[in-house]
C-alpha positions in Angstrom: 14.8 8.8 -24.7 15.3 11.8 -27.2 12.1 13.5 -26.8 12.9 13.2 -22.9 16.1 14.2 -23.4 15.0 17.8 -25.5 12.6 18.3 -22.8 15.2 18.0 -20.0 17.5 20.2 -21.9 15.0 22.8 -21.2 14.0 22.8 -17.9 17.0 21.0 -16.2 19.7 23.8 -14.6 22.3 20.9 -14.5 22.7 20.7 -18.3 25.5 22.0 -19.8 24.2 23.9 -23.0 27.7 24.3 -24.4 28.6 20.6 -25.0 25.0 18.5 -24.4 22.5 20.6 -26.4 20.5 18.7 -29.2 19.9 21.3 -31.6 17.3 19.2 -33.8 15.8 15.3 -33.9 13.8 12.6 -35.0 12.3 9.9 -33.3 11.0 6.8 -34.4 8.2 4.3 -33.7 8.2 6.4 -29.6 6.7 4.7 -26.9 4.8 7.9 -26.2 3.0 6.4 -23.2 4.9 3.6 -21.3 2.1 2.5 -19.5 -0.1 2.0 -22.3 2.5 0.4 -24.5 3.3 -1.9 -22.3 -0.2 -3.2 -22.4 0.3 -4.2 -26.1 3.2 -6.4 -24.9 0.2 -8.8 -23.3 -1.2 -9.5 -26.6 -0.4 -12.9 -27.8 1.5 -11.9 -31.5 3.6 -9.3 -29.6 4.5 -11.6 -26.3 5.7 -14.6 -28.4 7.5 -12.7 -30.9 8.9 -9.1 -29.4 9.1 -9.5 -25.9 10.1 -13.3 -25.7 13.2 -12.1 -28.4 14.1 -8.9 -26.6 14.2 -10.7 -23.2 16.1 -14.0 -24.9 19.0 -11.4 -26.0 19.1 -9.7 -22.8 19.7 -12.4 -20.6 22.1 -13.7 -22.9 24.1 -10.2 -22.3 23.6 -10.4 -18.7 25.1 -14.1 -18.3 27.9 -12.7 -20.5 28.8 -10.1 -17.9 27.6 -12.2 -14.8 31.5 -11.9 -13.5 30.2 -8.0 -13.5 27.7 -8.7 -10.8 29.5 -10.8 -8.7 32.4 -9.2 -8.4 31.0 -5.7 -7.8 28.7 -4.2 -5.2 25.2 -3.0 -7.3 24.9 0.6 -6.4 22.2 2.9 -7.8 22.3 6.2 -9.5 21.7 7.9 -5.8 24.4 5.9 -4.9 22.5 3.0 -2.3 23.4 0.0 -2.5 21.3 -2.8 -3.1 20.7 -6.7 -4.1 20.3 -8.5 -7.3 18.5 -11.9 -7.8 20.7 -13.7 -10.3 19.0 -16.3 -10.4 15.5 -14.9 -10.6 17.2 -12.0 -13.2 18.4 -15.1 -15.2 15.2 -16.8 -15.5 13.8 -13.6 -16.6 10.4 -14.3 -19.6 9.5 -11.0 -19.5 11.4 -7.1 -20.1 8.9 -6.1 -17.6 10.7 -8.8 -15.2 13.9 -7.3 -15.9 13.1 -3.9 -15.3 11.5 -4.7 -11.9 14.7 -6.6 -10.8 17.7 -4.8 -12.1 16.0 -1.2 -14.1 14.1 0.0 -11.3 16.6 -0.7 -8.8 19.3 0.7 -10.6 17.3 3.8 -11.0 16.1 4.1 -7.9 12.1 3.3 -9.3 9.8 1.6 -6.1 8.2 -0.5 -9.1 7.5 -1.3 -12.5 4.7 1.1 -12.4 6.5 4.0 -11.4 9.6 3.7 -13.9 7.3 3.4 -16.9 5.0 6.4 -16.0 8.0 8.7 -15.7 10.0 7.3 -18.6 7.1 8.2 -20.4 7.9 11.4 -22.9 4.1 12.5 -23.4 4.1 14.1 -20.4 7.0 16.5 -21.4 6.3 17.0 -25.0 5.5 20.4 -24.3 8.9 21.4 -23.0 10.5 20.7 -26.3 11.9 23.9 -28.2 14.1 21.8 -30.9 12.4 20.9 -34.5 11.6 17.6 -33.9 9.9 15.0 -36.3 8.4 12.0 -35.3 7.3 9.0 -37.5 4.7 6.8 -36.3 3.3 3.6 -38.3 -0.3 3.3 -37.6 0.0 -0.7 -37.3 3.0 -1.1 -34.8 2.3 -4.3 -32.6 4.0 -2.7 -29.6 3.8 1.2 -29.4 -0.2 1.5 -31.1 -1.8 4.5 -32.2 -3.9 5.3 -29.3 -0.1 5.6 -27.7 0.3 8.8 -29.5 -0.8 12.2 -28.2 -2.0 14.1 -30.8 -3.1 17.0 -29.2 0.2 17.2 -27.3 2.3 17.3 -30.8 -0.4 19.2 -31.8 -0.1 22.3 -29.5 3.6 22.5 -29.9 4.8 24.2 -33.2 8.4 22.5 -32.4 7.1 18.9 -33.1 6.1 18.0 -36.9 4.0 14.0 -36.6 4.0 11.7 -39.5 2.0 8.9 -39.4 2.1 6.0 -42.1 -0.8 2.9 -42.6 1.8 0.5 -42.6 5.0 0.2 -41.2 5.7 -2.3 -38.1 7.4 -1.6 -35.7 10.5 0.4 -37.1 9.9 -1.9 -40.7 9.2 1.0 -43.0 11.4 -0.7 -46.0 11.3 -0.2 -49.7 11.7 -3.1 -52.2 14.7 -3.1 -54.7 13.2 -1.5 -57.5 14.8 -1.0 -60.5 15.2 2.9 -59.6 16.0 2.3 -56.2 19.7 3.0 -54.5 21.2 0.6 -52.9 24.1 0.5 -50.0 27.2 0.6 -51.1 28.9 -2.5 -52.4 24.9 -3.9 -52.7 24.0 -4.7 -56.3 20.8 -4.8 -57.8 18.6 -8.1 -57.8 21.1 -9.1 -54.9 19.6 -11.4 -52.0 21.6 -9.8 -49.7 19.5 -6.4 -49.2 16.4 -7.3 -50.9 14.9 -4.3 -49.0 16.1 -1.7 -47.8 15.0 1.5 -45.5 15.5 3.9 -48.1 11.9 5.8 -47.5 12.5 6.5 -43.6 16.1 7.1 -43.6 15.5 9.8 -46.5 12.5 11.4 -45.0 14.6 11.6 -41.6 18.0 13.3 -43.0 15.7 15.6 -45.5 14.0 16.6 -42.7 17.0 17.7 -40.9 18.9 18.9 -44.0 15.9 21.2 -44.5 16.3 22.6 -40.7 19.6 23.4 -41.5 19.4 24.7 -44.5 16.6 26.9 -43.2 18.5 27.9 -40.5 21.9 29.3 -43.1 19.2 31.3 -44.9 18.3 32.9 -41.6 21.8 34.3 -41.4 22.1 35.9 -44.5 
């Protein structure tokens, strides 16, 4: 969503570059590719684990706010109205089945197919004019490496890639050393933060504390 969105910034005439402008941003574990991320979603580990979890909480949020869709016509961005299979929506085992029943219709999408291979950001990296970093772990179950476009980041000078061996899917975490900070009212040897994500969180704010900084010494 934020690398589309400082793309769009860009090259859509409808944004208002007074009060929706990103000036800089970092993204983490991106699905680069929709398409082809979505293929790591078939593989067993990701499946059982991500996908069955992710669609489990949704569904619970939808029968939370069923009195939403019964009570209201469904109407999408363009403004048509259409239908919702509750009961199919409900029964749901899948994001993908989801999407096709209430995120493509929403959104005006014909399919699955076609919502995913627009969402997709790759295609638009090279419209981005912010600084923008982007932290990848090389062993993420659902967005894998052959999901990030090297070249593209490549040929932009506005997008800085790091990449780490290990890190999950958005797990980069650092063990309570002795020498390690802590969150606030957190102490040391305490089970309730036993690890924290003290590496990503300070490579993302140094990186956009040295923008900034960069950018006061340009003024002087």
């Amino acid at each position: 969503i934020i690398n589309n969105y400082a793309a769009l910034q860009e090259t859509d005439a409808s944004f208002d570059q007074a009060t929706e402008r990103i000036d800089l941003a970092v993204t983490l574990c991106c699905p680069f590719d929709m398409p082809l991320a979505t293929e790591a979603f078939k593989r067993p580990f990701s499946r059982n684990v991500y996908d069955r979890a992710l669609t489990m909480k949704l569904v619970s949020k939808l029968k939370e706010n069923m009195d939403v869709f019964r009570e209201h016509e469904a109407v999408s961005i363009s403004g048509r109205p259409f239908d919702i299979d509750l009961e199919r929506l409900l029964k749901a085992r899948t994001i993908r089945e989801i999407d096709a029943e209430l995120t493509c219709k929403s959104f005006d999408y014909p399919d699955v197919d076609s919502y995913y291979a627009d969402a997709s950001c790759n295609q638009r990296l090279k419209d981005i004019r912010i600084p923008t970093l982007m932290i990848q772990a090389l062993d993420d179950p659902l967005v894998p490496e052959e999901c990030i476009p090297y070249d593209d980041i490549v040929q932009n000078e506005n997008l800085l890639l790091v990449t780490t061996r290990n890190g999950g899917h958005l797990g980069w975490v650092e063990s309570n050393r002795k020498n390690s900070k802590f969150p606030e009212g957190v102490q040391e040897g305490s089970s309730e933060k036993r690890w924290c994500p003290e590496w990503v969180e300070n490579v993302a704010l140094n990186h956009l504390d040295a923008v900034l900084e960069s950018r006061s010494l340009l003024k002087l």
